[in-house]
DOMARNU-781622 format. One record per atom (N, C-alpha, C): x, y, z. Coordinates in steps of 0.001 Angstrom, whole numbers, padded with zeros to 6 digits, always signed. Atoms other than C-alpha are relative to their C-alpha. Layout:
# residues N
XYZ;...
This chain:
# residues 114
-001227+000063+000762;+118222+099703+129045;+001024+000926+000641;-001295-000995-001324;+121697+101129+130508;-000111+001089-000967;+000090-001223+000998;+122927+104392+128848;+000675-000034-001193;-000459-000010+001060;+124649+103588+126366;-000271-001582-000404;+000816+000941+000336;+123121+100507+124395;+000745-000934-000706;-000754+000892+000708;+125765+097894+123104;-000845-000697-001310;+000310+000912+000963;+124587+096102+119615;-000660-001049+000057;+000180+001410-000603;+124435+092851+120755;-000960+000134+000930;+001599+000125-000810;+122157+093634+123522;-001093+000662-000557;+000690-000697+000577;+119912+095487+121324;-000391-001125-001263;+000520+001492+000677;+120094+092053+118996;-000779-000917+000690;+000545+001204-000484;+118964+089964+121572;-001753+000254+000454;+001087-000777-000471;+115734+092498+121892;-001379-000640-001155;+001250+000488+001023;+112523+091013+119769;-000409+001481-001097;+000303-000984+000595;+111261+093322+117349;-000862+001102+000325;+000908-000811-001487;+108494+094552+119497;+000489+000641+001589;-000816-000758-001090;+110560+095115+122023;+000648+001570+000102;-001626-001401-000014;+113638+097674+120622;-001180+000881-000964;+000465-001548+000463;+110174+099630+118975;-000450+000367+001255;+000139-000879-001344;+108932+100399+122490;+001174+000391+000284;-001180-000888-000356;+112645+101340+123936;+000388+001230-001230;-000174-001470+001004;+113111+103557+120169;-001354+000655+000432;+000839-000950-000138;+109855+104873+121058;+000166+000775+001173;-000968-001161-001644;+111047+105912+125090;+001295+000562-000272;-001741-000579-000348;+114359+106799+123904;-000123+001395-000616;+000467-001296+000942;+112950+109408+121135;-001054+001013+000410;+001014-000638-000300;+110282+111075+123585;+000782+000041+001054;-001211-000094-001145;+113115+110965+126258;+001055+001385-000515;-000823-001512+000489;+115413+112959+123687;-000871+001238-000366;+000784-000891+000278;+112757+114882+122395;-000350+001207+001815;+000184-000362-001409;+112019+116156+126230;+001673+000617+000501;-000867-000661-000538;+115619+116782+126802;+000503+000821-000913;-000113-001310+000700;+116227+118721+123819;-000858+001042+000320;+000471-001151-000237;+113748+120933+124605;+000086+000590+001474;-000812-000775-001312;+115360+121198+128031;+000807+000967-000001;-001317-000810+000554;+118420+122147+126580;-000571+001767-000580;+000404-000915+000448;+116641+124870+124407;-000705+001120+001184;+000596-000684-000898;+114629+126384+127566;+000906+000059+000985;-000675-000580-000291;+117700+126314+129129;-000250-000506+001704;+000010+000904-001381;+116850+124062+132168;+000706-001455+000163;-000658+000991+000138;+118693+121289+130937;+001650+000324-000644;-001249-000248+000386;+122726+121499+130488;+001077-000923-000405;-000479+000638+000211;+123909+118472+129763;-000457-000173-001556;+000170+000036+001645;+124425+118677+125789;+000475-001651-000267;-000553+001972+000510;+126417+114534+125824;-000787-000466+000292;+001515+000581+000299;+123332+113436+126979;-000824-000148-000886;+000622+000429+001261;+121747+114021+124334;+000272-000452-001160;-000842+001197+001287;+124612+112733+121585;-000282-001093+000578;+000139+001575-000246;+124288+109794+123631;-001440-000519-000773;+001454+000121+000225;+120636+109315+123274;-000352-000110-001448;-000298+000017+001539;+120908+110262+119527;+000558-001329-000643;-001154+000815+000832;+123652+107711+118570;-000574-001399+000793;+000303+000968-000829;+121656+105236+121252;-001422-000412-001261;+000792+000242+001067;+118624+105721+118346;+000390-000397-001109;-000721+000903+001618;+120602+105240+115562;+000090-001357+000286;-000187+001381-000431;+121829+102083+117176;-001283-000853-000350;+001554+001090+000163;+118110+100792+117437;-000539+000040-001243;+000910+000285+000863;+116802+101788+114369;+000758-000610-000809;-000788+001004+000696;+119586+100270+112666;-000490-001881+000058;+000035+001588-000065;+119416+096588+114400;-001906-000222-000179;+001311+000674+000287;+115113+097096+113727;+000205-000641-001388;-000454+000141+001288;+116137+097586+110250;+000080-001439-000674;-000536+001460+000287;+118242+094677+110049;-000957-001329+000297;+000767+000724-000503;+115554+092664+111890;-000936-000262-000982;+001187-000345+000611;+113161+093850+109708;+000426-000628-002177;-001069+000735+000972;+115841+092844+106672;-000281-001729-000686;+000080+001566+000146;+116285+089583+107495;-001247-000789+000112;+001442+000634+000049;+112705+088847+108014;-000511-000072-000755;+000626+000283+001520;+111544+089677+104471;+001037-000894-000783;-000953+000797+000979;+114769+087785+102869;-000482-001313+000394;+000429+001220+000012;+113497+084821+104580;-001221-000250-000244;+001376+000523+000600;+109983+084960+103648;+000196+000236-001754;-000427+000437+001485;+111308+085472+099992;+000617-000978-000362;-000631+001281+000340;+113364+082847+100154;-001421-001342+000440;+000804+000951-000411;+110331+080506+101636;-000978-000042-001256;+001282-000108+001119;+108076+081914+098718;+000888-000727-001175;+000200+000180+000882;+110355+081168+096525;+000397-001805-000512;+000004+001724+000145;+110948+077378+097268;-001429-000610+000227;+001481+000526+000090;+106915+077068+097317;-000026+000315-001402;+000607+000065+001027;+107086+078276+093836;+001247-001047-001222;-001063+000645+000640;+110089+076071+092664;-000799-001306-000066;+000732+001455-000414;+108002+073213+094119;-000903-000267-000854;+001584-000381+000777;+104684+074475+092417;+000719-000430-001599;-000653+000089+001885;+106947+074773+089080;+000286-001350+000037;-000561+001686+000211;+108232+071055+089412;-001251-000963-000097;+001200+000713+000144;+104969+069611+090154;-000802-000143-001427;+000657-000004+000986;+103432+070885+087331;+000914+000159-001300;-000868+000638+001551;+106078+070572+084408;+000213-001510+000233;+000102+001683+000314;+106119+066770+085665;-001891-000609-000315;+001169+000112+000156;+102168+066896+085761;+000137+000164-001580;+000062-000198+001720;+102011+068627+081883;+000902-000784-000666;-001410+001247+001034;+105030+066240+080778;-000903-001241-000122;+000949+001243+000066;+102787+063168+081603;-001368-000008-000749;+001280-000483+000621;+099298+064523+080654;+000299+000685-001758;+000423-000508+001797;+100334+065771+076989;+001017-000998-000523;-000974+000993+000942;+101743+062884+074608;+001385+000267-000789;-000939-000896+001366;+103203+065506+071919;+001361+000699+000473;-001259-001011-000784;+106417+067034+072561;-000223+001233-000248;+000375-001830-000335;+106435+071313+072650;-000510+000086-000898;+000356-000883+001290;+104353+073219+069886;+001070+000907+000156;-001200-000769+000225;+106799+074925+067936;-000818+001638-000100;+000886-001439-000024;+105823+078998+067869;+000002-000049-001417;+000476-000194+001744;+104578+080151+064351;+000666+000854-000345;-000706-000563+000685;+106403+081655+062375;-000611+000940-000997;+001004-001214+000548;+105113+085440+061126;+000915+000122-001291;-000502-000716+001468;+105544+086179+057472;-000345+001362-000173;+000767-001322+000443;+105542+089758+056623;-000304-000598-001539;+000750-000526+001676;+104195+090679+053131;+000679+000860-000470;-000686-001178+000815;+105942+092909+050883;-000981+000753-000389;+001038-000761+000681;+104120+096032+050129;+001015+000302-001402;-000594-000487+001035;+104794+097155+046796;+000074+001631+000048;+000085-001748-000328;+105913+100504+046411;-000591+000488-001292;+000241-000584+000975;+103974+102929+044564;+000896+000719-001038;-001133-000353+001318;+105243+103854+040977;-000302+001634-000446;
């Protein structure tokens, strides 16, 4: 990946992919921060880059990761729309009677003591 990581090319990355590059990019910064700190490394924008190059990725996994459960919710939930149709036309045919009505609870009056 170049050094600074455009969006779009970071979309076109599989999901497996942009976690190996977040995993080299975060053991890359990790290594040059502690350059910086020991004072053998002097380039401090290097490492905003690198930083704001992770954000970038874990963002578009995110999103990856987003849109991948919205569409398996949406798939579940036209298997259970289906499931529901099948079987309210199944129980519509198979029972003669139209709905049982619910029962109707009577309380009781206690009497009050005198």
């Amino acid at each position: 990946m170049t050094k600074s990581s455009p969006i779009a090319e970071l979309k076109r990355m599989s999901a497996v992919e942009l976690r190996k590059e977040l995993s080299r990019t975060s053991a890359s910064y990790a290594r040059h921060r502690i350059g910086i700190t020991m004072q053998s490394e002097k380039n401090h924008a290097a490492c905003r880059l690198m930083r704001r190059d992770i954000a970038r990725m874990t963002m578009v996994l995110h999103d990856l990761e987003k849109n991948r459960k919205s569409e398996k919710n949406q798939h579940n939930q036209m298997n259970i729309q289906r499931e529901s149709s099948s079987v309210s036309s199944d129980s519509s045919l198979s029972s003669g009677s139209s709905a049982e009505k619910p029962v109707k609870r009577v309380r009781s009056k206690s009497k009050k003591a005198a």
